[in-house]
C-alpha positions as CSV (number, residue, x, y, z in Angstrom):
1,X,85.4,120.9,96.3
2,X,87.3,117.7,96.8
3,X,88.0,115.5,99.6
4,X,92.2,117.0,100.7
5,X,89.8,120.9,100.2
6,X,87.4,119.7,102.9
7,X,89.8,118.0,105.1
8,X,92.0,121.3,104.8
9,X,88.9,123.3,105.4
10,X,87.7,121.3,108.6
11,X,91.3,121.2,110.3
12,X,91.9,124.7,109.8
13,X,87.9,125.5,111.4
14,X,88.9,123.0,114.2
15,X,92.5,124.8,114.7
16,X,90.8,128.4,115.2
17,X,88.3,126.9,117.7
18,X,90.8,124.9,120.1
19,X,93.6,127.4,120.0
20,X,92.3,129.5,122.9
21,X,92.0,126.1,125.1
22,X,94.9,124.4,124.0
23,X,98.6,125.7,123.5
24,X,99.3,123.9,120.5
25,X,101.8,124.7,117.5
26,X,100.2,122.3,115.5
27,X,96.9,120.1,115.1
28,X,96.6,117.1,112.9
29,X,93.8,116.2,110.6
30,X,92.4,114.4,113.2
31,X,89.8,112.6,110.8
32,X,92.5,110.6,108.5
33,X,91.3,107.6,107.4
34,X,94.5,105.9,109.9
35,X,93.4,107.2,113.0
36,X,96.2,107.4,116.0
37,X,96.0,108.3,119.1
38,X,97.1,112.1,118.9
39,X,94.0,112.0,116.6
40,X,91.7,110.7,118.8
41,X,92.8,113.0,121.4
42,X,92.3,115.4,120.0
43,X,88.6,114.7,119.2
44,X,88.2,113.9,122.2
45,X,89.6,117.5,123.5
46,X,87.5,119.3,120.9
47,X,84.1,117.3,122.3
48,X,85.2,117.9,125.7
49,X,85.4,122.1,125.1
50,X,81.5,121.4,123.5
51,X,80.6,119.4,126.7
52,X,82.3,121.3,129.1
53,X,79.6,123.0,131.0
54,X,77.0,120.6,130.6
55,X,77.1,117.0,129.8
56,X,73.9,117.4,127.7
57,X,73.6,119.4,124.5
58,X,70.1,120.4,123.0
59,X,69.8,121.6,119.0
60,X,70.7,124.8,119.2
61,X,74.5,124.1,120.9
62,X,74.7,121.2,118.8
63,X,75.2,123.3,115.7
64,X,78.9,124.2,116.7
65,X,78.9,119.8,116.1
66,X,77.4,119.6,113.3
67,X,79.5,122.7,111.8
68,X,82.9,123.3,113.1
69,X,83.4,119.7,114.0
70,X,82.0,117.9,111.1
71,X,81.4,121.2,108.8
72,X,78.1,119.9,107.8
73,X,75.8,122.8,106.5
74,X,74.1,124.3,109.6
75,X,70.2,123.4,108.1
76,X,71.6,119.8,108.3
77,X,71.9,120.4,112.4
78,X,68.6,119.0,112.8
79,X,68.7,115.8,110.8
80,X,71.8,114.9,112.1
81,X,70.7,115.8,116.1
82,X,67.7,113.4,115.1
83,X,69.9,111.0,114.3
84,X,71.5,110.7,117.8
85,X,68.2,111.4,119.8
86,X,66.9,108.3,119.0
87,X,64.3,108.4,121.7
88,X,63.2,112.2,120.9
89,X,64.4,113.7,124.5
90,X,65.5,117.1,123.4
91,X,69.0,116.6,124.6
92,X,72.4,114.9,123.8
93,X,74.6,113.7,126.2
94,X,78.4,113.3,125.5
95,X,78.2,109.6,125.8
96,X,75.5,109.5,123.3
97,X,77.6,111.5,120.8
98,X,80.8,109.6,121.3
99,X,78.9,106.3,120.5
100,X,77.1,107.7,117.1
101,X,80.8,109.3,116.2
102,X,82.8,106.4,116.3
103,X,80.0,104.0,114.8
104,X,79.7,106.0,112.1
105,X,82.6,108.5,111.2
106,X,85.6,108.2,113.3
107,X,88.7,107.1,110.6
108,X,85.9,108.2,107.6
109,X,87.0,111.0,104.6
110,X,84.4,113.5,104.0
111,X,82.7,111.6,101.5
112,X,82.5,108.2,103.5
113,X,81.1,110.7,106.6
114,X,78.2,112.4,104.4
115,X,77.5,108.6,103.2
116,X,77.4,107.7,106.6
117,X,75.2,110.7,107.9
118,X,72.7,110.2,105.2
119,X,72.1,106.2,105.6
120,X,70.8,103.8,108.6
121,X,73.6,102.6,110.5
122,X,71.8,99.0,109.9
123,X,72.3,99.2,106.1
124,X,75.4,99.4,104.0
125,X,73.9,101.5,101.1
126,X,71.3,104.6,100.9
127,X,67.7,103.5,100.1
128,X,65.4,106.4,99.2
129,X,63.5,107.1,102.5
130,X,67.1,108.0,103.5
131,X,66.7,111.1,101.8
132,X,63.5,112.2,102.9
133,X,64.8,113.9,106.2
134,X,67.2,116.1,104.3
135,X,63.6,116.7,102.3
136,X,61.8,117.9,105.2
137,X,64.7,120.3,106.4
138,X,64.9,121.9,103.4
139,X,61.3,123.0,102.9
140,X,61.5,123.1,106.3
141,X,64.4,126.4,106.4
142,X,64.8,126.9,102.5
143,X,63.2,130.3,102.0
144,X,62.9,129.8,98.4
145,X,60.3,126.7,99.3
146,X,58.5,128.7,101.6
147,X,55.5,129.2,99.7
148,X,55.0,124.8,99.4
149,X,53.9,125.2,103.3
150,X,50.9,126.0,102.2
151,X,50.3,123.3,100.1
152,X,51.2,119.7,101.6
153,X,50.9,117.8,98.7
154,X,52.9,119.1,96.4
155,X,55.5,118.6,99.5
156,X,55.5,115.1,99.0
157,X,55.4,115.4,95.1
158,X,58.5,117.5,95.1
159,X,60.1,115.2,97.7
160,X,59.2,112.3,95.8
161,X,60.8,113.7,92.2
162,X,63.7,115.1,93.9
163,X,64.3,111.1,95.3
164,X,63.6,109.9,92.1
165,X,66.1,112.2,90.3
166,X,68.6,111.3,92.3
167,X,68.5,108.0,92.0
168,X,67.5,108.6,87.9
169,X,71.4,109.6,88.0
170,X,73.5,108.0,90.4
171,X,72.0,104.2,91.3
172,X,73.9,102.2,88.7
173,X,72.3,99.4,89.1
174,X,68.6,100.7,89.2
175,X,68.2,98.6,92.3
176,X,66.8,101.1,94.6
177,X,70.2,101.2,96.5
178,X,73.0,103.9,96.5
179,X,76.3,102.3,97.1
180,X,79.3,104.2,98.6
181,X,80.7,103.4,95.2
182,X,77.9,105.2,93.4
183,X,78.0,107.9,96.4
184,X,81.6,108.3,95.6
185,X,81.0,108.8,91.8
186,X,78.1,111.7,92.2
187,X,77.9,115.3,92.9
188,X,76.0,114.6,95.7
189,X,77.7,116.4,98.6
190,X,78.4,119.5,96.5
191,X,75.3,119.5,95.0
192,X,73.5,118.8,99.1
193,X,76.2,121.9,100.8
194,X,74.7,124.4,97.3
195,X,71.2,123.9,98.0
196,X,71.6,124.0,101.7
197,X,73.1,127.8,101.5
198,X,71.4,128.9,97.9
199,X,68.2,129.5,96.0
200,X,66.8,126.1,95.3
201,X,66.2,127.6,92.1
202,X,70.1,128.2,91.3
203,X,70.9,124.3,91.9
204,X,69.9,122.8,88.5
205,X,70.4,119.3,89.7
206,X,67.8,117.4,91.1
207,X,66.0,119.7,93.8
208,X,65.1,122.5,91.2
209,X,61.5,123.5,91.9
210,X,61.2,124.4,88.2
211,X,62.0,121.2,87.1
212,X,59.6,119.6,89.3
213,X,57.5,122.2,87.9
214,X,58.3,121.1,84.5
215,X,58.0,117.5,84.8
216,X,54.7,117.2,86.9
217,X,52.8,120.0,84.8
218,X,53.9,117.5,81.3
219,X,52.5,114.6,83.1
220,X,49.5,116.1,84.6
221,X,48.3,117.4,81.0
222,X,49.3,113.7,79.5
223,X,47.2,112.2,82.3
224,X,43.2,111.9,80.7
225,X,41.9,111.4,84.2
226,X,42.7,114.7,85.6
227,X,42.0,114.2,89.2
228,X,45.4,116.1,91.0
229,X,44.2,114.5,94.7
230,X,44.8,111.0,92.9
231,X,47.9,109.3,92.1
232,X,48.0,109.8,88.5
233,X,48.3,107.0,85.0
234,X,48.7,108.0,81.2
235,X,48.1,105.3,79.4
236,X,50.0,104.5,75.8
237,X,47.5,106.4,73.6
238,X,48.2,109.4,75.8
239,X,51.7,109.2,76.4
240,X,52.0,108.6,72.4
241,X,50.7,112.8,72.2
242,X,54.0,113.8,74.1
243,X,55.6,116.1,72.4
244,X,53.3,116.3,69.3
245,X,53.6,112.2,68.4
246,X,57.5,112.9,68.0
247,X,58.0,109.2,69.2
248,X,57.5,106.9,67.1
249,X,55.1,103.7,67.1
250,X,57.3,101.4,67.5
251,X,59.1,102.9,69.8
252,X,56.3,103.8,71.8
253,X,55.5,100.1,72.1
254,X,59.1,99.2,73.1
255,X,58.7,101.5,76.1
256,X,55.0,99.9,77.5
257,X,56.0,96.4,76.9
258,X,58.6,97.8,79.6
259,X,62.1,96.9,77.9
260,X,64.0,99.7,78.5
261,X,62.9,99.5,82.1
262,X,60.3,98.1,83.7
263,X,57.3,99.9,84.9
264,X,56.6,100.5,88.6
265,X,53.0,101.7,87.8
266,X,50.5,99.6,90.2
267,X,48.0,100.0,86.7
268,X,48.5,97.1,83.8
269,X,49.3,99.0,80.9
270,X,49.4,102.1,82.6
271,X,52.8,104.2,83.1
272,X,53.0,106.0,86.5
273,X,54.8,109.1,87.7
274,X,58.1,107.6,87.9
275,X,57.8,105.9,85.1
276,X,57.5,108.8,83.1
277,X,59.6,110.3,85.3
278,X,62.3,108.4,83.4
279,X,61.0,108.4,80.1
280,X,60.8,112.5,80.1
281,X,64.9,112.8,81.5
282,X,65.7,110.2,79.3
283,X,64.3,111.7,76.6
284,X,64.8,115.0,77.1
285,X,69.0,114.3,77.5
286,X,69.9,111.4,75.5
287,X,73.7,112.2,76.8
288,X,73.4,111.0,79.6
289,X,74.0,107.7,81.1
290,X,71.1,106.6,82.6
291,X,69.1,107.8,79.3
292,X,71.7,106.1,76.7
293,X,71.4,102.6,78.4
294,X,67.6,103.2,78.2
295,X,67.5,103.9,74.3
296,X,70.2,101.1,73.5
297,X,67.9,98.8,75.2
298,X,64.7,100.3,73.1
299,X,66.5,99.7,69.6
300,X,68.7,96.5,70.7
301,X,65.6,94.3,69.5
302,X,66.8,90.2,70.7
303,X,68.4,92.4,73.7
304,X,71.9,90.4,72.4
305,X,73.9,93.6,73.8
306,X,74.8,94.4,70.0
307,X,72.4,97.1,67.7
308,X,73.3,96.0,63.9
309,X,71.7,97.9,61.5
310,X,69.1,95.8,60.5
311,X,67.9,97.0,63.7
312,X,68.1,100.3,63.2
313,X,66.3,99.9,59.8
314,X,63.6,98.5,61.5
315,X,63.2,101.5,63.1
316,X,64.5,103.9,60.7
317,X,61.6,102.6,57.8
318,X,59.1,104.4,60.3
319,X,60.8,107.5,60.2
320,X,60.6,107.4,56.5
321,X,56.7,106.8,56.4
322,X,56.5,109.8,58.8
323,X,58.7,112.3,56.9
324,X,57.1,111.0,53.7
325,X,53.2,111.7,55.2
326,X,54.8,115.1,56.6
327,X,56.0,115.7,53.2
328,X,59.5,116.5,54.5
329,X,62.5,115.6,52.6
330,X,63.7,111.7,52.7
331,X,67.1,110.9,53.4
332,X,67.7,107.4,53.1
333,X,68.6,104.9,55.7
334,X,72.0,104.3,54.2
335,X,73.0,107.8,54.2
336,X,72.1,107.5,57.9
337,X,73.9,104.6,58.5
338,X,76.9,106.1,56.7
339,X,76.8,109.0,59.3
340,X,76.0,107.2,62.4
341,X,79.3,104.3,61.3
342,X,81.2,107.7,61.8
343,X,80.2,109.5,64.7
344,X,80.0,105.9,66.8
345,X,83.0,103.9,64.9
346,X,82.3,100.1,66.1
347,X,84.8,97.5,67.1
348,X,83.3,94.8,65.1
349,X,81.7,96.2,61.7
350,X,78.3,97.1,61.9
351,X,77.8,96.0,65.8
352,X,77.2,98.2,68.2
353,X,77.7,97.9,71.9
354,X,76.4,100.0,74.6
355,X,80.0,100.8,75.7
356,X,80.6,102.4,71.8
357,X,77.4,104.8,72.3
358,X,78.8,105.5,76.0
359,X,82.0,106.7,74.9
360,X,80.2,109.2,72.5
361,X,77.0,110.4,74.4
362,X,76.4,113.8,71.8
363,X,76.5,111.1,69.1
364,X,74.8,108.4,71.2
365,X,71.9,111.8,70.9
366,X,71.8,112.5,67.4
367,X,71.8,108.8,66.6
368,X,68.9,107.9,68.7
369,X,66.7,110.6,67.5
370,X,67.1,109.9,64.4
371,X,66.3,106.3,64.7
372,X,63.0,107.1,67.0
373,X,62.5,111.0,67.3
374,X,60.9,112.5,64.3
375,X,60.2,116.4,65.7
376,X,64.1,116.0,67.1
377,X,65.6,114.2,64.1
378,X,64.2,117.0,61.7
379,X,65.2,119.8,64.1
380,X,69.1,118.2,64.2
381,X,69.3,118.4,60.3
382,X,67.5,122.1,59.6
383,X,69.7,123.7,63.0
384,X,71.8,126.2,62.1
385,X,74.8,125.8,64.0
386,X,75.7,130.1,63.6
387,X,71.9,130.8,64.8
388,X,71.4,129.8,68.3
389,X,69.7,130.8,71.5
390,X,71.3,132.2,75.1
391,X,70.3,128.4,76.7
392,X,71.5,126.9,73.7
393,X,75.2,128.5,74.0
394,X,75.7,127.7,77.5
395,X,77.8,124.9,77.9
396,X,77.3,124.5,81.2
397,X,73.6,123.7,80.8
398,X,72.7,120.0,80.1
399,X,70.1,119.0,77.5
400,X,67.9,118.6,80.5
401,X,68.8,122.0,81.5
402,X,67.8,123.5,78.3
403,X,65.0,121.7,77.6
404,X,63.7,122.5,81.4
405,X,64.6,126.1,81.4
406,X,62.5,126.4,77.9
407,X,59.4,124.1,79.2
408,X,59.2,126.5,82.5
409,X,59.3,130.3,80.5
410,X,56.7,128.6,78.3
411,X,54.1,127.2,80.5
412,X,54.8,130.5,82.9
413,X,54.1,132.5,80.1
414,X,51.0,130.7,79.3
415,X,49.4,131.2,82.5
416,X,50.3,134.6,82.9
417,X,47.9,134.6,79.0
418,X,51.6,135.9,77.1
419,X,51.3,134.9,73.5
420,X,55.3,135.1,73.0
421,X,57.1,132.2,75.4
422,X,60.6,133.1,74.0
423,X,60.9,136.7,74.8
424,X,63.1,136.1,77.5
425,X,65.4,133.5,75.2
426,X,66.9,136.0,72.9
427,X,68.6,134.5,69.5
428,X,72.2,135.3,69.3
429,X,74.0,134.9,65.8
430,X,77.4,133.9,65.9
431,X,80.2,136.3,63.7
């Protein structure tokens, strides 16, 4: 839903709740960026009917606030309450309100309001803590998370991946801070309003338990140490093993001398959750942004900004070895070349920039893995295209998507002692 669809939505919930106070034809969008005086008076007119037999509101009258007036989600009514009551009194007064509204969303657009509601009035971006109170309301009142009340520390796991994830997607500079630029560019309000009012399990991005599920169960097996009340390392020789050794070598070195991104792990030489974090979306999706900046910097070896293909042969040569010791069938690096010069046409011939593999992300895939992905480089040349799975024909599914929704039957299936993990994933065969 865009920005005019909310604004249309919010002045027609606003209309139905003053009618029967005020004898008006006609009420403006009272939050327009350009905010005159009709405007104001009638937010004013609309708090006062809130207000009007008290001058204090506690949580539960607060909803019609958080709802009609702002058309937040109702499990939001909390967060935002808590926002106000700064000194934890149970209670609102209208003075209070009128302060926090025009400090922070009088004149604002939807978009520039949820920005608003999510980060600290002292900061002009979103840091992660900011998230963590939209966190605690949602395992909080989510049904579908009910069963994590039970056990605390996978709360703060969950929490923790669903930060990560969003940040994984939408900080653009990797600094930590979401902009209102970024903000503006997400999914982040739809995404927040879906999993506010639906099965967690139903919103594939970031809060999906499964995916947690997914991701913490790979790392936890990777991890030799195997201690789940400790915060968890895997160290090079273990997070080599990923996905049966389909990385190679080189590669793997690439990614612990920490040039595609550098490691947050408090261990030298040792990656932590978030760092694998980003490895496992990154290599799981290699359409995506985030994940193709990641692998140009891996293969751009004297980090010029420009992959020639001496480069890729460097990388390429290891394939080789491997698909030779495999006894698989060798096609050779020009032939590759060849392929990749016409799925990612360059401006300059034979270099590379990270814009060209942007403006082709299923290429910017298939080139990668077959520079550094053995298991996925093979699997792209045998596929049939006419013999394909459900996940695999959805087009709204991600490669993330897929790959998660496989991982989760699978490791469900093996501790429920199933031998066959893809009885649920029928194959289809195209006509």
């Amino acid at each position: 839903m865009n920005d005019n669809d909310e604004k249309k939505k919010m002045t027609e919930s606003l209309t139905n709740s003053m009618m029967s106070s005020m004898k008006l034809s006609k009420i403006p969008k009272f939050y327009f960026p350009s905010v005159g005086g009709d405007i104001i008076l009638q937010e004013n007119s609309f708090i006062d009917s809130v207000f009007k037999n008290s001058n204090q509101l506690t949580i539960q009258p607060f909803m019609t606030i958080t709802k009609e007036f702002y058309n937040f989600p109702g499990l939001l009514n909390k967060v935002l309450f808590n926002k106000i009551d700064t000194e934890n009194k149970g209670y609102i007064t209208r003075d209070q309100f009128m302060k926090y509204h025009i400090q922070n969303f009088r004149g604002c657009s939807v978009t520039e309001k949820f920005f608003n509601f999510i980060k600290s009035p002292d900061r002009k971006y979103i840091i992660r803590d900011d998230f963590k109170p939209i966190l605690r309301a949602l395992l909080d009142m989510n049904p579908s998370l009910e069963f994590l009340k039970e056990h605390l520390p996978y709360q703060k796991k969950y929490t923790n991946t669903v930060i990560m994830r969003i940040f994984y997607t939408n900080d653009s500079n990797d600094d930590g801070k979401l902009t209102l630029h970024d903000f503006k560019r997400s999914d982040l309000i739809e995404v927040i309003r879906q999993v506010c009012e639906d099965d967690i399990n139903n919103v594939r991005q970031y809060f999906s338990y499964e995916h947690f599920y997914v991701i913490y169960c790979t790392f936890f097996e990777l991890d030799s140490s195997r201690e789940p009340d400790k915060e968890l390392f895997i160290s090079k020789e273990s997070f080599s093993r990923y996905d049966g050794h389909s990385l190679g070598r080189k590669a793997v070195d690439r990614i612990f001398n920490e040039i595609p991104r550098k490691f947050v792990s408090t261990e030298k030489d040792m990656m932590c959750f978030e760092d694998f974090l980003w490895y496992i979306l990154s290599e799981e999706d290699k359409t995506n942004k985030t994940s193709i900046k990641y692998w140009f910097k891996v293969v751009d070896l004297d980090d010029n900004g420009i992959i020639t293909p001496s480069e890729m042969e460097y990388f390429y040569q290891e394939q080789i070895q491997r698909l030779e010791s495999n006894q698989n069938e060798i096609i050779q690096f020009n032939d590759v070349l060849c392929q990749l010069y016409d799925m990612i046409p360059p401006e300059k011939e034979y270099q590379w920039t990270l814009q060209n593999f942007l403006d082709h992300p299923q290429s910017a895939s298939i080139a990668f893995n077959a520079l550094l992905n053995l298991n996925k480089f093979i699997e792209n040349e045998q596929k049939d295209p006419f013999l394909m799975t459900e996940i695999e024909k959805r087009t709204d599914y991600t490669d993330w998507d897929k790959f998660a929704y496989r991982e989760y039957l699978i490791k469900m299936n093996e501790e429920n002692g199933e031998d066959d993990p893809d009885e649920e994933e029928p194959v289809i065969e195209d006509d």
